[in-house]
PyMOL CGO cylinders between C-alpha atoms (Angstrom):
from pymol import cmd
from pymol.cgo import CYLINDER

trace = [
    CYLINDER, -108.31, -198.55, -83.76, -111.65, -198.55, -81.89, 0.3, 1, 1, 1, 1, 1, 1,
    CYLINDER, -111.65, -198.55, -81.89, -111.04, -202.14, -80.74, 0.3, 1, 1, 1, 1, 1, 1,
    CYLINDER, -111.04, -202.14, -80.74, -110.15, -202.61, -76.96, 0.3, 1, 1, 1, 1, 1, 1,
    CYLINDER, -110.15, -202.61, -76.96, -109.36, -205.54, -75.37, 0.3, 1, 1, 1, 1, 1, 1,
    CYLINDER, -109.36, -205.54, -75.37, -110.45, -205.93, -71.28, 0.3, 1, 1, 1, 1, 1, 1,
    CYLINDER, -110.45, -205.93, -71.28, -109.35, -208.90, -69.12, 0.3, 1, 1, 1, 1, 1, 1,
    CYLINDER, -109.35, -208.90, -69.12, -110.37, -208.41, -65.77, 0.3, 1, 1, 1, 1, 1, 1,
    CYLINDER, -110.37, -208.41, -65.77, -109.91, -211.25, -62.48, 0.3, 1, 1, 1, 1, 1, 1,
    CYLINDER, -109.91, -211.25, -62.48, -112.77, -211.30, -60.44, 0.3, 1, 1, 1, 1, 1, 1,
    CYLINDER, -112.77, -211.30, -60.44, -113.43, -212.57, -56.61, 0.3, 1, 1, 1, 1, 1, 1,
    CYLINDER, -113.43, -212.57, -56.61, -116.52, -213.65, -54.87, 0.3, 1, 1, 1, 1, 1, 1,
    CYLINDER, -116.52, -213.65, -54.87, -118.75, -210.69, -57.45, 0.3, 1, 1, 1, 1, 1, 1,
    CYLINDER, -118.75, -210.69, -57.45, -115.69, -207.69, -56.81, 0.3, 1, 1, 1, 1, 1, 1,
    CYLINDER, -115.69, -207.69, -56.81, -113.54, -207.12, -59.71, 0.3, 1, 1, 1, 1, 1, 1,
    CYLINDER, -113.54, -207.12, -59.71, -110.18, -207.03, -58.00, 0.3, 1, 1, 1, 1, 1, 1,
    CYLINDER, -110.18, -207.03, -58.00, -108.03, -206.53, -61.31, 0.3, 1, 1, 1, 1, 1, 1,
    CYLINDER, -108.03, -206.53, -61.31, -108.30, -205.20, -64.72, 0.3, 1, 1, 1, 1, 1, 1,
    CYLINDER, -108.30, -205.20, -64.72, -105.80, -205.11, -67.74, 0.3, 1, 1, 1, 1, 1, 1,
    CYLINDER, -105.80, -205.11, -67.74, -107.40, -202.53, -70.30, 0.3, 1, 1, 1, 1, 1, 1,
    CYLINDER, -107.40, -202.53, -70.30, -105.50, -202.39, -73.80, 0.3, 1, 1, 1, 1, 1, 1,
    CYLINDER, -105.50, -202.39, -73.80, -106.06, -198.70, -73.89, 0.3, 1, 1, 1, 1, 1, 1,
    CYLINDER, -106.06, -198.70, -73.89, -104.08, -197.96, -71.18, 0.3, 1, 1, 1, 1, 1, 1,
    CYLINDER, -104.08, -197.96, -71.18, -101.33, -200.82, -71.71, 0.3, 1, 1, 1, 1, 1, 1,
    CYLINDER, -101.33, -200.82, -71.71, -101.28, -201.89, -68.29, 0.3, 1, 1, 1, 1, 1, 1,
    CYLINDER, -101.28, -201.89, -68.29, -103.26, -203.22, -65.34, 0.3, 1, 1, 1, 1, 1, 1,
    CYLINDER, -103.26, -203.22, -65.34, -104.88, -201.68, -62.60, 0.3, 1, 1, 1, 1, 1, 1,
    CYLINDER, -104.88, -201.68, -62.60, -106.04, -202.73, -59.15, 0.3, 1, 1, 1, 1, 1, 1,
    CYLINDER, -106.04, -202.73, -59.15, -109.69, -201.95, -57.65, 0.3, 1, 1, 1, 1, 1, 1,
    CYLINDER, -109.69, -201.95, -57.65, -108.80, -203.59, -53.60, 0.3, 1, 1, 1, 1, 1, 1,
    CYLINDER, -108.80, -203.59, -53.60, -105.75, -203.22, -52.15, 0.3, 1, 1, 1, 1, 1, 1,
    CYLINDER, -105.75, -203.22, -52.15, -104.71, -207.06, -53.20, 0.3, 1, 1, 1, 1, 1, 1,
    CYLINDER, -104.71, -207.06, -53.20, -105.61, -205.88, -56.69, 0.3, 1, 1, 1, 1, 1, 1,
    CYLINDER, -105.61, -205.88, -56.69, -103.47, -203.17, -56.63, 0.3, 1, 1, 1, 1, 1, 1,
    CYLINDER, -103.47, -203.17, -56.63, -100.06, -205.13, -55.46, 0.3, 1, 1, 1, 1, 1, 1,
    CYLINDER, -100.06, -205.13, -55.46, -100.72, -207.41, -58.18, 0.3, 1, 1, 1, 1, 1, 1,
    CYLINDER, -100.72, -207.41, -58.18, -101.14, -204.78, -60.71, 0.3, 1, 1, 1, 1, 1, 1,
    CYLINDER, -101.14, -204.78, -60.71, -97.98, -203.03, -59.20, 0.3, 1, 1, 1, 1, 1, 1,
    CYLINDER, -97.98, -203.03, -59.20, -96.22, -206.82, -59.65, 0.3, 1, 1, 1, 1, 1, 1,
    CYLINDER, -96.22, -206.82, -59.65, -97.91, -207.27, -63.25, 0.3, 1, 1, 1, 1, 1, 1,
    CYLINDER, -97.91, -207.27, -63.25, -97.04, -203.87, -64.57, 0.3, 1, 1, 1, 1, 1, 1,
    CYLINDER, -97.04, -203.87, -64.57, -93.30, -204.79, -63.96, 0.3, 1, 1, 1, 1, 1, 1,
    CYLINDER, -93.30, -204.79, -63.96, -92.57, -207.65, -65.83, 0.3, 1, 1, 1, 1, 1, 1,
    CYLINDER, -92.57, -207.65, -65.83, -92.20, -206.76, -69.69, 0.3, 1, 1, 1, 1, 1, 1,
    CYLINDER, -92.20, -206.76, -69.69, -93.24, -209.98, -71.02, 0.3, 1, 1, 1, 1, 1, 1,
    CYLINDER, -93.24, -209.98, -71.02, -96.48, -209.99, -68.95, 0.3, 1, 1, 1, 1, 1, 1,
    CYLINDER, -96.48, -209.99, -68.95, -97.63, -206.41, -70.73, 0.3, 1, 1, 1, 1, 1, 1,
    CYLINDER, -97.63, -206.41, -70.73, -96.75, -207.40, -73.81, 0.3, 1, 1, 1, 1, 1, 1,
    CYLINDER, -96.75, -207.40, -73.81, -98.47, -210.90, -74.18, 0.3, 1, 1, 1, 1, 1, 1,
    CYLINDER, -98.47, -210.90, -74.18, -101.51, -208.86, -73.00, 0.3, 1, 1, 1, 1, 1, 1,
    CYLINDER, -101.51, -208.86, -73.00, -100.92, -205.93, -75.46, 0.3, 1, 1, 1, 1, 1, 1,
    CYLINDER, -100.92, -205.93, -75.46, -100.25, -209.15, -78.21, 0.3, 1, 1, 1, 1, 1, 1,
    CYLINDER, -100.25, -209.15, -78.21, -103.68, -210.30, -76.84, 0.3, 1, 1, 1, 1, 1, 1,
    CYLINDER, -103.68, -210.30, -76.84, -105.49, -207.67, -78.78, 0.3, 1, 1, 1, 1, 1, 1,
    CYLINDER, -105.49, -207.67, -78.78, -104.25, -208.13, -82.06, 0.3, 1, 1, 1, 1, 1, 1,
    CYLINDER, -104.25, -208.13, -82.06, -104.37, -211.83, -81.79, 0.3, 1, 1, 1, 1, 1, 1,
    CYLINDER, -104.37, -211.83, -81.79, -107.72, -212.26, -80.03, 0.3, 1, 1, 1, 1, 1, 1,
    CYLINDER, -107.72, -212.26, -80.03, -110.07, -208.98, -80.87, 0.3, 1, 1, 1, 1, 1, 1,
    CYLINDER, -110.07, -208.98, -80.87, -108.61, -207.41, -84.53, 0.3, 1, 1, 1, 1, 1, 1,
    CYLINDER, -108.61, -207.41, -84.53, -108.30, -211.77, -85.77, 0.3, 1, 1, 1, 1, 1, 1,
    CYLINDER, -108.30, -211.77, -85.77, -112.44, -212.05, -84.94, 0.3, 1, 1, 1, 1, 1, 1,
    CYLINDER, -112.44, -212.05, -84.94, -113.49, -208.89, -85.49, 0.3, 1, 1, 1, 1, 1, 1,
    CYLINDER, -113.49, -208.89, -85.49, -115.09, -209.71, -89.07, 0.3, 1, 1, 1, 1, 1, 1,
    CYLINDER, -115.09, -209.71, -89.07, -116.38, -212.76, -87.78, 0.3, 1, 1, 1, 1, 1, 1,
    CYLINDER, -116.38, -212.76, -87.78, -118.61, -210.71, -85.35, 0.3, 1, 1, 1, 1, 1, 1,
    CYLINDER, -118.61, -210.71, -85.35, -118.81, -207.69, -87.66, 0.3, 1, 1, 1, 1, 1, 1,
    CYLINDER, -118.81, -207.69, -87.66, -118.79, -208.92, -90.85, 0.3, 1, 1, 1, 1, 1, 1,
    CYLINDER, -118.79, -208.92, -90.85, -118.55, -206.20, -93.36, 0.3, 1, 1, 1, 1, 1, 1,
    CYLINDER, -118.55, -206.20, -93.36, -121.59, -206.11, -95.54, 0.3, 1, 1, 1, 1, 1, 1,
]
cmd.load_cgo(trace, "trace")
């Protein structure tokens, strides 16, 4: 539950784009950023591979990296 999963597209140092799993969508820091979040946030299978991305990436290694002792 405390688990969040970030992707974020950067350009020359400026992050330009973020997807954060505790919001379910993505959201744009520049004005390019933002169209593409706008663009991103509308196509269903887009949010939901990243939403997938979560539980396949961050809960599947979680006890790898916090190993309960």
């Amino acid at each position: 539950k405390d688990i969040q999963y970030v992707f974020s597209n950067y350009y020359n140092k400026l992050e330009i784009i973020r997807f954060d799993s505790n919001l379910g969508k993505y959201v744009g820091y520049t004005e390019y950023g933002v169209k593409q979040a706008n663009y991103w946030n509308n196509i269903p299978s887009e949010i939901a591979r990243r939403r997938a991305q979560r539980e396949t990436y961050c809960l599947h290694n979680v006890d790898i990296w916090y190993g309960n002792p």
